[in-house]
C-alpha positions in Angstrom: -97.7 -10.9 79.4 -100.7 -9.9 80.9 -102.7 -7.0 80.1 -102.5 -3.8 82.6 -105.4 -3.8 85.2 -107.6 -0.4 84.6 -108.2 1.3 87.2 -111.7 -0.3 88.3 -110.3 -3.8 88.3 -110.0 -5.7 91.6 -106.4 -5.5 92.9 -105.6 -7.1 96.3 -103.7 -3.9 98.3 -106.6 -1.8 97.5 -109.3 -4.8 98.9 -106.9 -4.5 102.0 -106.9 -1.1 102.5 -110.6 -0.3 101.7 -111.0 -3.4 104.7 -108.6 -1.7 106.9 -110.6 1.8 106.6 -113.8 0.4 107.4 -112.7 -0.5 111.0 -110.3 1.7 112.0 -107.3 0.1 114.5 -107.4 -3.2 113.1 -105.3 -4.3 110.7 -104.5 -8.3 111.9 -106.9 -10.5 108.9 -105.5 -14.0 110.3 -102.8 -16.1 109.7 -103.4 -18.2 107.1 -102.7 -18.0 103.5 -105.6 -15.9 102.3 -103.5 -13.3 100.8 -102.4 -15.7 98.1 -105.7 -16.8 97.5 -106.7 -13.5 97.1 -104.2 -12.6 94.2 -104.9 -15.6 92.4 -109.1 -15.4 92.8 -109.2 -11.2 91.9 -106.4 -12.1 88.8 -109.4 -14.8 87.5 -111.7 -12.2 88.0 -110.0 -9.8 86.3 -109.2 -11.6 83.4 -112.6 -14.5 83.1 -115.6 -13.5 84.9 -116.1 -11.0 82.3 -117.4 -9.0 85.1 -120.4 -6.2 84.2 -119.8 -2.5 85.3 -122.5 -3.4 88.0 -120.7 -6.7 88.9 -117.6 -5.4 89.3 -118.8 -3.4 92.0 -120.6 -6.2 93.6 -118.1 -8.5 93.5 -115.4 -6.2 95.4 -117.7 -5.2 97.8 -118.3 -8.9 98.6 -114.6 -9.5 98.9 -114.5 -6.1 101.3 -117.0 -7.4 103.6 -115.3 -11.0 104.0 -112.2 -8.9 104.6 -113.8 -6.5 107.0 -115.6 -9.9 108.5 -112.1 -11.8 109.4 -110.2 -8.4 110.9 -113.4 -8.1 113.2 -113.8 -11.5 113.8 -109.6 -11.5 114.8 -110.1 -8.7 117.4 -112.7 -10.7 119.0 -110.8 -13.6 119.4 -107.9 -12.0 120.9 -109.9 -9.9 123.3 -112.0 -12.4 124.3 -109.7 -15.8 124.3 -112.1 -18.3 125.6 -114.1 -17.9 122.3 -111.1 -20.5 121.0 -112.0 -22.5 124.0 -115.3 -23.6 122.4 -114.9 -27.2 121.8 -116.9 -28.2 118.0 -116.0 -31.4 117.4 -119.1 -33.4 116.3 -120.9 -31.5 113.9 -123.7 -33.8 112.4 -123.0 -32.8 108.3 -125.5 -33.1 105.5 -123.1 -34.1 102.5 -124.9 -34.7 98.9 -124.9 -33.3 95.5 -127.4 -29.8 95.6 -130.6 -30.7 94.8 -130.7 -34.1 96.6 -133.0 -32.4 99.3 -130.6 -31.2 101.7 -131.5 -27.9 102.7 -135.1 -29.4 103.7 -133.4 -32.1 105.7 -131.1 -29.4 107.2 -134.1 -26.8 108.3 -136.4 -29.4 109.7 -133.6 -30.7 111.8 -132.8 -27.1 112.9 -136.1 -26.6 114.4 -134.6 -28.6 117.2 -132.5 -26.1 119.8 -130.4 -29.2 120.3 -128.7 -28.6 117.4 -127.0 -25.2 116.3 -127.6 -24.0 113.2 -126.5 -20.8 111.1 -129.2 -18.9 109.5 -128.2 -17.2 106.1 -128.0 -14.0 107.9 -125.2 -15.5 110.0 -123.6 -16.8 107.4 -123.9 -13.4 105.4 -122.7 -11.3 108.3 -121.1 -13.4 111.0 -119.2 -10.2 112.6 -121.2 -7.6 114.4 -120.6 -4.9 112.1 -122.0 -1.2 112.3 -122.7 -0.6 116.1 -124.3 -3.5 116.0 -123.0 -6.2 119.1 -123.0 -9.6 120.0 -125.7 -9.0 122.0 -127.9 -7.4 119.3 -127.9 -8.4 115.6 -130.5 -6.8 114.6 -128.9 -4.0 112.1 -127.2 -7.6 110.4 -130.8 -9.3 110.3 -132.7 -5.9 108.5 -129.0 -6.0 106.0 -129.6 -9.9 105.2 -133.2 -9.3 104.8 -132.8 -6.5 102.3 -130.4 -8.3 100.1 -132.5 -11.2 100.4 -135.2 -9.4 98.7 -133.1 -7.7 96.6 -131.9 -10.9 95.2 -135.6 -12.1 94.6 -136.3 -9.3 93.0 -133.4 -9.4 90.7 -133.7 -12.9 89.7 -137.1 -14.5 91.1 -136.3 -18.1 89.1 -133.8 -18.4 92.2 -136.3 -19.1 94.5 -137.6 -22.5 92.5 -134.0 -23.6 92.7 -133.2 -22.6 96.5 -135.2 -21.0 98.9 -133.7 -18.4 100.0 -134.7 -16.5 103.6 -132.6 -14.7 105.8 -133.6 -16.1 109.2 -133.6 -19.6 108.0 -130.5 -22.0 109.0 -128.5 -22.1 105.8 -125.6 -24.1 104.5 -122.1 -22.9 105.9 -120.6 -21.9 102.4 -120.6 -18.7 102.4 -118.5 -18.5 106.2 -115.8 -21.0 104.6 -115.5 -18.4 101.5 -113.5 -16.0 103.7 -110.9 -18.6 103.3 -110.8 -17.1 99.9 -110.2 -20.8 99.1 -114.0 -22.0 98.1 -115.7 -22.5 95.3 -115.9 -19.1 93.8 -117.1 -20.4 90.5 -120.6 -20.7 92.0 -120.0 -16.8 91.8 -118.0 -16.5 88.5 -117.0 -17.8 85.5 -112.9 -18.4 86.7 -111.2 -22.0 85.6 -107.7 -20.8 86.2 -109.0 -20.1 90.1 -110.5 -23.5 89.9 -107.9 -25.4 88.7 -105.3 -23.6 90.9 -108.1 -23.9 93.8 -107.7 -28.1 93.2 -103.9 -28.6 93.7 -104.2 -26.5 97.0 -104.2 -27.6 100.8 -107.6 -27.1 101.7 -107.8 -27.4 105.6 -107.3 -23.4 105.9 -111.0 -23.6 104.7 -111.9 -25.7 107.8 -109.7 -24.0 110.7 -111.5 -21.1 109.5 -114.9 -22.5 109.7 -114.1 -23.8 112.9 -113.5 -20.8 114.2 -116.3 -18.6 112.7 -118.4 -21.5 114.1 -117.1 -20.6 117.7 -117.5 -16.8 116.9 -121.0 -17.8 116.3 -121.8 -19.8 119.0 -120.6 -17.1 121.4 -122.3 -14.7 119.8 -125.7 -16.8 120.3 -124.6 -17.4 124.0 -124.3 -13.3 124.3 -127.9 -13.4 122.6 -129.3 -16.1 125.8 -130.0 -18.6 122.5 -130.8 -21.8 124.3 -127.6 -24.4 124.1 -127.3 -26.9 122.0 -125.8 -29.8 122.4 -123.6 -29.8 118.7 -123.7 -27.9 115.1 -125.6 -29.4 112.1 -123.7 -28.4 108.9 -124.7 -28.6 105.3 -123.0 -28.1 102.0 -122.3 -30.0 98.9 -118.8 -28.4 99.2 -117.3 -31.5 101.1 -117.7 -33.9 99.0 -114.4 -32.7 97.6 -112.4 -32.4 100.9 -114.5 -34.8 103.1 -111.2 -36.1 104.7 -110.4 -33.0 106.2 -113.7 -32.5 107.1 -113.2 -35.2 109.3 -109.7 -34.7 110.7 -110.9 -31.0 111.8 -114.1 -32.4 112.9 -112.7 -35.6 114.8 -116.1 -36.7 116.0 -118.1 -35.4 112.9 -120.7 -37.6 111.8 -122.0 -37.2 107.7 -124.5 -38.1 106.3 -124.6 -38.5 102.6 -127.7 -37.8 100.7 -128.4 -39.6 97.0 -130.6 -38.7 93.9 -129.6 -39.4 90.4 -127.2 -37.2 88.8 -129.4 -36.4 85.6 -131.6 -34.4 87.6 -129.3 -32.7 89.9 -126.5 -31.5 88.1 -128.4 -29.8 85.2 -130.6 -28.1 88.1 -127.3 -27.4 89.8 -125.7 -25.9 86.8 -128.7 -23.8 86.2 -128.2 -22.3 89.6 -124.5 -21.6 89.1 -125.5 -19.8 86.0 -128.2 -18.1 87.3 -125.8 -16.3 90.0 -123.2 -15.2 87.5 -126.4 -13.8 85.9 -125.7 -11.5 89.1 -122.2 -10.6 88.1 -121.7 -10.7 84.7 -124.7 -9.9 81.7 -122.9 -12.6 79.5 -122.3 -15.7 81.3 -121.9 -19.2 79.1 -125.2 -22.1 80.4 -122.2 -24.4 78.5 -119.6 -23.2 80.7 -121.8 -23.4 84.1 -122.5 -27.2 83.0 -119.1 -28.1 82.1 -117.2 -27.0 85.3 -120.1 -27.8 87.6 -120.6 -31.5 86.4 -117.0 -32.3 86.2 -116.2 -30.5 89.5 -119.3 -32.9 90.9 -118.3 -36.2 89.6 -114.9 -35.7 91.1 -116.0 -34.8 94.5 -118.7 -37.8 93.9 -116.0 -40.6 93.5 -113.8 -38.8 96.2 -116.5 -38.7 99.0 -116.8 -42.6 97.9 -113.3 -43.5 97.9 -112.7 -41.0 101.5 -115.8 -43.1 102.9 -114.1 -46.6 101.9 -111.1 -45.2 104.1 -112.9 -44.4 107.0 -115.1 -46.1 109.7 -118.4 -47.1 108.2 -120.6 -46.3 111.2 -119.4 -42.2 110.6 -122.1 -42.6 107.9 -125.7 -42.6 107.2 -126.8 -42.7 103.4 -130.3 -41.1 102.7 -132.7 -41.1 99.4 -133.9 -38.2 97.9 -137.1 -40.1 97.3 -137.4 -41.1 101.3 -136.6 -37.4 102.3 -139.9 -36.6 100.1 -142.4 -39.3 100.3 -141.7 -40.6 103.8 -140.1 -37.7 106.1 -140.6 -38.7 109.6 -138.9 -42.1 109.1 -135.8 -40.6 107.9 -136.1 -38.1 110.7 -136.2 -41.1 112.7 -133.2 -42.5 111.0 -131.3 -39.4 111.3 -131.7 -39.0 115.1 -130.8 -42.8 115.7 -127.4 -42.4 113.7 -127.2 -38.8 115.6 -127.6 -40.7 119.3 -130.2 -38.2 120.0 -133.6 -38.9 121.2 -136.6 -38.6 118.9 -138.9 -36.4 121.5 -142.3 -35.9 121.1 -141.9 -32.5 120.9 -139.1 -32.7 118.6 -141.4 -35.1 116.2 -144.3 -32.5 116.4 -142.3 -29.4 115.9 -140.6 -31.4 112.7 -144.0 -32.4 111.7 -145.6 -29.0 112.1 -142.6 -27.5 110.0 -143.1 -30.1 107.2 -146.7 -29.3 106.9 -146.0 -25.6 106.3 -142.7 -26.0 104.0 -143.1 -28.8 101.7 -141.8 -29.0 98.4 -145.1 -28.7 96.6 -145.2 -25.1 98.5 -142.4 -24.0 95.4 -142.3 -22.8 91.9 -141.4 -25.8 89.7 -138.0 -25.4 88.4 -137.4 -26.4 84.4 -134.5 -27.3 82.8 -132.4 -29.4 81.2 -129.7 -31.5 80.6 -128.8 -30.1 77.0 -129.3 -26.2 77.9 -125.9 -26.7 79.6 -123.8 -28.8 77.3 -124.4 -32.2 78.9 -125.9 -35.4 77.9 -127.6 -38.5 79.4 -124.6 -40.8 77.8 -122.3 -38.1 79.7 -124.3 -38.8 83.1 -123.5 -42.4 82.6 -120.6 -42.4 82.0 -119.3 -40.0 84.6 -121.7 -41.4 87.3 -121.0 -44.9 86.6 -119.7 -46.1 89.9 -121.6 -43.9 91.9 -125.3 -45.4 90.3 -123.7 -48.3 90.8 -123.0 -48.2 94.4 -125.7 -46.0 95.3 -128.4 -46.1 93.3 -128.9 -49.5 91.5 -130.0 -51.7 94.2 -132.2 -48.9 96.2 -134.5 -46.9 93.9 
């Protein structure tokens, strides 16, 4: 039997509630099953996480504001109907392990207005909140900016492992969250959410980051943001559900970024453990490595297996290596696979943000396969196919 929850411990009609209160009238979160999700995510918190006083509060006020996020985001689409009208069907997706130079592939793309993009701040507060409107975010930019620095400050190593900055386009991870049906252990310490997490239907996770994508959009049309002509998405996430990805996203387009698992995954499971650093003042580096590395090799073999299913020319494989020594021809790469002209102006903007962003601009991050309970022979023997097909013949 499980033990009674105290009185401080997250419980799911009190999340709605303290929601509910914070935007008086509405009370319609969406239809989908997030409620369940809910109970099963706060019960793993509860009962895992091993949640400090200070993370305890954290966490619930994350799970408010995602709450808060979908009752506003609702209202909007049901006073203003044509925001479902927005037609996203051929988002160009950056798809690799962390660490495989993703985000710098993603933000040097973004500095093209053809392409929509999501900075962090979006992501963090995708609802006008506050008085603020969709005409004006700039109470959600000064927010996102504060807890930006707040985060630094609190744990500066994060900025070595991703650089964090609220006006820069950022990966769409935190918007699919508020189908309570992500990846939560980047957060926390929670199997029993992960494993009940894997034998669920995931495509709630991309209706409802199709439609936050659509809120956003209009949003940036309110703003007089130029138009773009479709959304580039990022995040290691769909390696694991990659199919419905692409059933959601009919015309999506992916391209698949590659380094070798011995240095990304130890670097991945540091950041996992660096975040429930945030939440929790004991978190297990041995845990962190375990989930994170067994999660990854599964969603490794499933992106190759989904791939092998689908039609080849939906892809575009990039190296890790080519993304750092030789940039413009993989930009070049990326727009021929995208259909998109290369402009001039579009090769000097890229150019001019590469110059000013490089890697070499960042700490060094250190650490190590053995920190977090893994081992080279481990790496081999989970990555195995993946070197194979991927790695071997290339670099």
């Amino acid at each position: 039997m499980n033990a009674p929850l105290t009185p401080n411990q997250l419980q799911v009609p009190e999340l709605l509630q303290a929601a509910r209160d914070r935007v008086p009238g509405l009370s319609h979160f969406g239809d989908d099953n997030y409620q369940q999700a809910l109970e099963v995510l706060t019960q793993a918190l509860n009962t895992e996480a091993k949640l400090s006083a200070t993370g305890q509060v954290m966490m619930r006020e994350r799970l408010v504001g995602q709450l808060v996020n979908r009752l506003i985001m609702e209202d909007y689409f049901q006073r203003f109907p044509e925001i479902a009208q927005i037609a996203i069907d051929d988002p160009l997706v950056i798809v690799g392990l962390p660490r495989t130079g993703t985000t710098m592939l993603q933000r040097t793309l973004a500095v093209d207005p053809r392409f929509y993009s999501a900075a962090w701040w979006e992501t963090r507060y995708p609802a006008p909140l506050n008085g603020d409107t969709p005409q004006d975010a700039s109470k959600r930019i000064e927010m996102a900016k504060a807890e930006v620095a707040q985060t630094i400050e609190a744990i500066p190593q994060i900025l070595s492992i991703h650089p964090m900055n609220a006006t820069l386009c950022d990966e769409e991870f935190m918007l699919m969250e508020h189908s309570f049906l992500s990846a939560m252990d980047a957060y926390a310490d929670v199997p029993s959410y992960t494993a009940w997490l894997d034998q669920q239907d995931q495509r709630p996770v991309y209706t409802q980051l199709k439609k936050m994508l659509q809120f956003l959009q209009w949003q940036k049309a309110q703003r007089g943001e130029p138009q773009g002509q479709r959304w580039l998405l990022k995040a290691p996430q769909h390696l694991h559900t990659l199919e419905i990805l692409l059933s959601v996203f009919p015309k999506a387009q992916v391209i698949l970024t590659h380094r070798d698992p011995a240095q990304t995954i130890p670097s991945m499971a540091s950041m996992a453990h660096t975040l429930w650093q945030i939440y929790s003042d004991q978190p297990d580096p041995r845990s962190a490595g375990k989930q994170w590395n067994t999660r990854m090799a599964r969603g490794i073999l499933h992106t190759m297996q989904v791939r092998d299913q689908q039609d080849s020319q939906r892809f575009l494989d990039i190296h890790f290596s080519d993304t750092v020594a030789k940039p413009m021809e993989v930009l070049e790469k990326v727009y021929q696979f995208a259909g998109l002209p290369f402009t001039d102006k579009a090769r000097a903007d890229a150019q001019q943000w590469l110059a000013s962003n490089g890697r070499e601009k960042r700490a060094g991050h250190d650490y190590s396969l053995e920190t977090f309970g893994l081992s080279e022979e481990q790496m081999q023997s989970d990555y195995a196919q993946y070197r194979a097909r991927h790695l071997a013949a290339n670099h």
